[in-house]
GUMAR-695212 format. One record per residue: residue in one letter; x negated, y, z of N, C-alpha, C in turn. Coordinates in pm, whole numbers, plus 50000, padded with zeros to 5 digits. Atoms other than C-alpha are relative to their C-alpha. Layout:
aXYZXYZXYZ;...
END
This chain:
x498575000350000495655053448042500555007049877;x499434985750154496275080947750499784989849899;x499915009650081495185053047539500494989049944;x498815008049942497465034047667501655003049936;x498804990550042500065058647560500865001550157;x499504998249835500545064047975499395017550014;x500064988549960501555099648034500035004550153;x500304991549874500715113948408500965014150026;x499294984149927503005139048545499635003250119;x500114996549809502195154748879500775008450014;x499304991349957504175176249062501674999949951;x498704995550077507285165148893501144989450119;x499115009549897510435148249103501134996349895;x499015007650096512995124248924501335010050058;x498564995849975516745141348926500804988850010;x498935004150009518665112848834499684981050020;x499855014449932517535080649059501314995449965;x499185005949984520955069149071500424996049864;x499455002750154521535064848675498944990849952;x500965009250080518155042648601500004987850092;x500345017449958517365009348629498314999850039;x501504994449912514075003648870499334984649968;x501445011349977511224978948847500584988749905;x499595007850119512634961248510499765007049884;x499584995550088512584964548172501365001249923;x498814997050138515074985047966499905007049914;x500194994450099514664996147661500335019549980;x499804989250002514585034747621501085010450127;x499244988849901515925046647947499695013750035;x500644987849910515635083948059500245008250106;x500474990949854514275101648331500305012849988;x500004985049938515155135148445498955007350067;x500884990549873512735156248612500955012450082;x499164987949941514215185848873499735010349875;x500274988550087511875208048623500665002949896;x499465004350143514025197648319499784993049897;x500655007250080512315174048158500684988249968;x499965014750002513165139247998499524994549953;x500995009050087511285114847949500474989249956;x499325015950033512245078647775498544992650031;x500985010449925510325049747897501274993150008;x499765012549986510835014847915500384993550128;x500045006049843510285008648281500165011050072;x499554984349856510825033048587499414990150088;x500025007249931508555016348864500325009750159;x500134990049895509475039449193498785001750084;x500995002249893506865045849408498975013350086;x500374984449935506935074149617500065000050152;x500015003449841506465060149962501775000850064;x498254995649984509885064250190499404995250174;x500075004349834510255061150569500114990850061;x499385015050003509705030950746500965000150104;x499145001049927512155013950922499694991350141;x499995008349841511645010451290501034997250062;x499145002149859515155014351450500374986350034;x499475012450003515154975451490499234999450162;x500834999549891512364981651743500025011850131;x499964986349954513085017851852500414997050140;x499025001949832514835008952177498734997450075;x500745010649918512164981152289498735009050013;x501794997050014508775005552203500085016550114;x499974990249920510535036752328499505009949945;x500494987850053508245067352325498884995149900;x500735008250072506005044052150500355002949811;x499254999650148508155052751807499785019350003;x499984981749986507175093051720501895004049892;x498704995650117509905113351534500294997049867;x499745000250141508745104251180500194985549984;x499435011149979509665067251295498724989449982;x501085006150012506125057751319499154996350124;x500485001649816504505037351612498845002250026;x501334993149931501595050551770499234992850075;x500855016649915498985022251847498555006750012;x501804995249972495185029451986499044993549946;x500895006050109492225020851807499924983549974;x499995007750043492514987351844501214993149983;x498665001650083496214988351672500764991050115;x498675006249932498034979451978500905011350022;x499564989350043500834998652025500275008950114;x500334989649881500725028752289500604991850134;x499315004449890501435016852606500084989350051;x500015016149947500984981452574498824991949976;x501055003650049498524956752554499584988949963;x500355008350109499364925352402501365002249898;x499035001950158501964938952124499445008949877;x501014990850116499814953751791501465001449926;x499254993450093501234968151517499145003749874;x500634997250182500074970151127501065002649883;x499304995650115500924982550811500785014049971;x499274986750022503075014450683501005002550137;x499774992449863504825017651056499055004950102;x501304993549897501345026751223499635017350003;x500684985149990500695065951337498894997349980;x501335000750003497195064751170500295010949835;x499984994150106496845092650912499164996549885;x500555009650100495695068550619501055001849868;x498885007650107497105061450242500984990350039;x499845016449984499795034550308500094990349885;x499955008750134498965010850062499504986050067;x500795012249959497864972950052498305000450087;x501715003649971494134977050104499945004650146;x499994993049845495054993750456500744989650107;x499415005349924497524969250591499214985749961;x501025013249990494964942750458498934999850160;x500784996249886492514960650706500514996250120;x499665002949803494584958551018500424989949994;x500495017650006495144919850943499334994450049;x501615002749929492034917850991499455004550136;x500134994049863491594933951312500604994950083;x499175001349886494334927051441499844984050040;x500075012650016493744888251388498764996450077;x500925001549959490334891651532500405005550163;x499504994449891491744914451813500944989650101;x499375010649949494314885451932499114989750048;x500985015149941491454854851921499005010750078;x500674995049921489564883252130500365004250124;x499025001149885492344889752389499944985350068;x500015016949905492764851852422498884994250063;x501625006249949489074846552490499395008650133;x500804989549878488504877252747499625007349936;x501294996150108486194891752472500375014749974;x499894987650045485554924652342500645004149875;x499324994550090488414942552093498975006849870;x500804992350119487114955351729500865015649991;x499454988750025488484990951684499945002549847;x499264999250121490085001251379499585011449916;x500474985750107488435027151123500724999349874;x499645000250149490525040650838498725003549938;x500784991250133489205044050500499835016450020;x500334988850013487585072550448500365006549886;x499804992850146488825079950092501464994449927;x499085006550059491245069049855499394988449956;x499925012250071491425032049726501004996049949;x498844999050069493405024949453499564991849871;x500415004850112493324997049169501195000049906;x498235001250069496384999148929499874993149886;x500145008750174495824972848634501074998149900;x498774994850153497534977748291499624989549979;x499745018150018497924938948244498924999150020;x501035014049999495334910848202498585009349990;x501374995850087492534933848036500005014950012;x499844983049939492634972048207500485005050098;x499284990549878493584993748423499415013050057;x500834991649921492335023648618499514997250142;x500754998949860490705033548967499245005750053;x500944985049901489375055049214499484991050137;x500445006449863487045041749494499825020350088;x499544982349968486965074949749498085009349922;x501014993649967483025079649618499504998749770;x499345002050174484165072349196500915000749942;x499085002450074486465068648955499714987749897;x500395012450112486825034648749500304996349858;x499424999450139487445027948388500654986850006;x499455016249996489374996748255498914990450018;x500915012249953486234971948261499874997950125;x500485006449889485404974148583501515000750099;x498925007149926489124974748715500174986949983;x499925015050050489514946848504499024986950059;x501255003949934486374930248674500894998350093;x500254998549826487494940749028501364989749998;x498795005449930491234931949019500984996549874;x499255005450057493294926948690500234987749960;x499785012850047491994893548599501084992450073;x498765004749937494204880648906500425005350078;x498924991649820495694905449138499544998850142;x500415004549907493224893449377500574988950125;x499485009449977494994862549402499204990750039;x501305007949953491654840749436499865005650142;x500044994749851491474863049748500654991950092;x498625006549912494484846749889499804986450015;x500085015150004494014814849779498804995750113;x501325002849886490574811849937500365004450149;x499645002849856491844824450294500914993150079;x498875006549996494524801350256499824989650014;x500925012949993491324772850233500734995049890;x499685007750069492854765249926499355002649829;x500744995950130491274766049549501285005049928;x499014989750115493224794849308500164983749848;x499755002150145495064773948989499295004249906;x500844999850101493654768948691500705003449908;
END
């Protein structure tokens, strides 16, 4: 990334959300930090998680919804109390990253878990990751990455996931062949 000319801040919090432009380019916009800092950059992409939004459901799940507005489903991601309504993705009480590669997981479960309800059959139970997973590709030809038991350089992000966003992924469970 440094090669990149991609500077890393940790620990720092934006001051002045409400004055930038988000997930576009604009030419020399700047950032605030609380610490005092500004930075100029091109892009601002946000991405600092945020709370999800259950109260659409809150009524219908009940105690099922905890305080931090997160529903509380048993290993095999149904959701407390019930036992044919699941639940996936960043509203699940499961102390995990929420990112893609997690709400890919309970997809998968949960999809297997349904044609296993309808059949009589025995439920798969749900294991988070054990680590971090994380691919972030700097276009066509780089990127970084952390598997929870490495760290990756640009080739082999580039390998794993920049060539297409793991779009061939999609395509193929979709039974359909990725564009050429």
């Amino acid at each position: 990334m440094v090669s990149r000319g991609i500077e890393l801040m940790l620990n720092e919090r934006v001051s002045n959300f409400g004055d930038i432009e988000l997930n576009k380019y604009v030419k020399d916009q700047v950032v605030k930090t609380e610490s005092g800092k500004d930075v100029t950059c091109d892009m601002v992409i946000r991405c600092t998680g945020g709370k999800p939004n259950t109260s659409a459901f809150k009524e219908a799940l009940g105690s099922a919804v905890n305080d931090n507005g997160l529903v509380k489903v048993d290993q095999f991601l149904r959701v407390e109390g019930s036992e044919n309504i699941f639940a996936i993705g960043d509203i699940v009480d499961i102390d995990e990253e929420k990112m893609s590669v997690a709400a890919n997981a309970h997809v998968e479960i949960v999809a297997k878990n349904i044609a296993a309800a309808l059949k009589g059959s025995k439920m798969h139970a749900y294991r988070p990751s054990s680590g971090t997973i994380m691919l972030i590709p700097l276009g066509r030809n780089g990127g970084v990455g952390q598997l929870p038991f490495m760290n990756l350089g640009e080739t082999l992000t580039k390998n794993i996931k920049s060539s297409n966003l793991f779009t061939n992924k999609t395509w193929n469970d979709m039974g359909q062949k990725p564009p050429k």
